[in-house]
N, C-alpha and C positions, 0 to 999 in steps of 0.2 A: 312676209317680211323676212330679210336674210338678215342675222345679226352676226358681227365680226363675221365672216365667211371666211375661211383659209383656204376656200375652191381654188379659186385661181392660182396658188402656189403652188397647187398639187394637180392639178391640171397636166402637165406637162408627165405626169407620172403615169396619169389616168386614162392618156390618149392612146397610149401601147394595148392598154388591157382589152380593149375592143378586137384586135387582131387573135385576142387567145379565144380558144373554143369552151373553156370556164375555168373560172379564180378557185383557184386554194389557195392554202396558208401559203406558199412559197409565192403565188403573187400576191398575196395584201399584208401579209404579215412579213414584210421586208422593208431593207434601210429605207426604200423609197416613200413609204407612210410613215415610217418610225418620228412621231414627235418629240418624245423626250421619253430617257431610261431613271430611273431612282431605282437601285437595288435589284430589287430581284423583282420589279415593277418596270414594265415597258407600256407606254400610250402609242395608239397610230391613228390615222387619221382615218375617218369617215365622216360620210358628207349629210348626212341624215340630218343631224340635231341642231344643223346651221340654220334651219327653214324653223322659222315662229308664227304659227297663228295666232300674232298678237288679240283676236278680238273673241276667241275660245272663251265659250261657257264651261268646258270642263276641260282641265289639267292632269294628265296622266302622270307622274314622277317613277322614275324607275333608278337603278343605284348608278348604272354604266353599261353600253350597250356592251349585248355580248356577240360572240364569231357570228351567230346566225345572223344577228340582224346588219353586221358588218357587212355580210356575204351579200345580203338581201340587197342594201343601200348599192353597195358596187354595180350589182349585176341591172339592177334600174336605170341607173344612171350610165353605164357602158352599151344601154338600149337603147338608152335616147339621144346619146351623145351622135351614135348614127343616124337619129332621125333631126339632127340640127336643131333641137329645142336650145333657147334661150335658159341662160343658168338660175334666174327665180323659178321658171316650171321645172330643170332639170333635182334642184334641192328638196320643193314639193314634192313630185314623185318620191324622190328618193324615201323622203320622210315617210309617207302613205306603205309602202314597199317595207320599210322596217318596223314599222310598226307590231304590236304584239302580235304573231300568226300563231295558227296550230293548235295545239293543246289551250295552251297560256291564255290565248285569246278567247276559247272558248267557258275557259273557268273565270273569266274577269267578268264577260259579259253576263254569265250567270249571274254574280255576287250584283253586278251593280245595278239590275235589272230587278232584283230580291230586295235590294234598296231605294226602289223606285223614284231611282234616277229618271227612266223611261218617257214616265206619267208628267213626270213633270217639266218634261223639255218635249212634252206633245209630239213625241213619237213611239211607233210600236215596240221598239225593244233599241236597247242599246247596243246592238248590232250592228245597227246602220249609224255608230258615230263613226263606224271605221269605213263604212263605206258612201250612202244616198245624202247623210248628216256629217259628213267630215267636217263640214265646217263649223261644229259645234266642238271639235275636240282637237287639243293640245298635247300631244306627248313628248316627253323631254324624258333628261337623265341629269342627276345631280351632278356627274361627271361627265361631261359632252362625250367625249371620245373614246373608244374603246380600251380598256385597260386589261391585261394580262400580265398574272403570276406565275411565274414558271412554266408558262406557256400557255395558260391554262385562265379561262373568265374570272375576273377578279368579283371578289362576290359580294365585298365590304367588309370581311373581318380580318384577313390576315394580311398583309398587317391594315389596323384600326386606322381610320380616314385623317384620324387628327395625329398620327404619330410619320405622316407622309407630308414634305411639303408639297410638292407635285400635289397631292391629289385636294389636299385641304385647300391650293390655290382656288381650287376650281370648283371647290362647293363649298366656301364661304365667300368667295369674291365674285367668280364667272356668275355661277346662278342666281343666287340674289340679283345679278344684272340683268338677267333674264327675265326672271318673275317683274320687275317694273316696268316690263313692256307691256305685260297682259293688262288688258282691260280691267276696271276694277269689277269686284266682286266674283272673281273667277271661282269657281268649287274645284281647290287642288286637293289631287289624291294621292300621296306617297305610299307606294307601294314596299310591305316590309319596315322590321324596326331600324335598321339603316336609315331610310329615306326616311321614314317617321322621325328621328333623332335629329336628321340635320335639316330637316324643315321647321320642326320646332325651333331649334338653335336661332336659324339665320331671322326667323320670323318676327322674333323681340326685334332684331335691328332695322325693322322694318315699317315702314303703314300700313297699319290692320287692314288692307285693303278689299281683300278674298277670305275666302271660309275652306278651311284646313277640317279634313276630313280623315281624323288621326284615326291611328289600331287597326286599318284596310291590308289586309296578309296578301302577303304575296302572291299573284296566282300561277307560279310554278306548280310544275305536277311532282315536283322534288320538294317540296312545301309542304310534309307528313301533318304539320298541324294546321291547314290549311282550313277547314272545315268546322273546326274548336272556335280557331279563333275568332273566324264570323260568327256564328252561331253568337260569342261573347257579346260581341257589339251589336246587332243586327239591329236592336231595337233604337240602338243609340241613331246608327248609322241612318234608318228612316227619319227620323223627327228632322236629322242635324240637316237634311237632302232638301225636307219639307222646309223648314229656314231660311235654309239659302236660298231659294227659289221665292220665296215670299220676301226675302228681304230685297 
């Protein structure tokens, strides 16, 4: 499902980028994605987080994507754009493509797999939500579109979400619009106390509809207490996984 999709505006942007032999910042971090500046805060467009698996058993929540997965999205989608896909499979990929790689992915999968998430969605490891089981998983961002401070991935603290209007548009209005499309009972996971905070928040304004699966740390490898903090919850984190699943 594509919701609001700004593809086709930016289409005409995106049809050059195929002729370059690869994007950096001076191709995607230019006027031509630039959606809107606040201060010393600039948003550009990427096409990833327009694509929703409305019918996702599990919700990944992350704060806003950052340059990697910008990069990732682009370079997807400037792939297929040669091979004449249609723009639902072109936003798919894209999405599939930014998804958590690398390091990140491999410490998420650890933790949620420890939480035996797994066992209970009757497959071998939460591995293959990213890839044989994608259709069991949801990844979004409280903030759809790329955000940059000073040139730099905006992380969620400087400046605070609710001291921005720009950004507080988009993670008390946009998302909450989001989250009503997922099927009920979805198991959403905010990743980090950012997204813990404004998932909380918007959640009172909401139908208890899905099971929020708060205190889940970040799994950046820049994330020093990363390890603490699971450790803290783990036991929580099992029963609350066994719950939802039975419920």
């Amino acid at each position: 499902m594509i919701f609001y999709s700004r593809y086709p505006e930016f289409l005409p942007a995106i049809e050059p980028l195929t002729k370059l032999q690869s994007l950096d910042n001076g191709s995607l971090l230019s006027d031509s994605f630039l959606i809107e500046k606040e201060k010393e805060l600039a948003m550009y467009y990427a096409p990833h987080n327009e694509y929703i698996n409305t019918n996702a058993q599990v919700v990944i929540v992350g704060i806003t994507p950052g340059w990697g997965q910008m990069k990732a999205a682009f370079n997807r989608v400037v792939e297929l754009l040669d091979k004449g896909d249609n723009k639902e499979e072109i936003l798919k990929q894209a999405k599939i493509a930014a998804s958590f790689s690398g390091q990140m992915r491999t410490n998420l999968i650890t933790m949620l797999n420890q939480c035996g998430l797994a066992e209970v969605l009757g497959i071998q490891t939460t591995a293959q939500l990213f890839t044989t089981s994608r259709s069991l998983l949801h990844t979004t961002s409280i903030i759809r579109y790329p955000v940059f401070c000073h040139g730099k991935n905006y992380t969620g603290h400087t400046p605070p979400i609710k001291k921005s209007k720009m950004l507080s548009r988009y993670a008390y209005e946009i998302f909450p619009e989001e989250l009503k499309t997922l099927k009920k009972n979805a198991l959403i996971i905010p990743l980090g106390k950012i997204s813990e905070q404004i998932t909380r928040s918007i959640r009172d304004d909401l139908e208890k509809n899905h099971t929020y699966l708060f205190g889940f740390p970040h799994p950046s490898g820049a994330n020093g207490h990363r390890l603490r903090q699971f450790e803290q919850n783990y036991s929580r984190f099992r029963v609350d996984v066994k719950k939802w699943f039975g419920g």
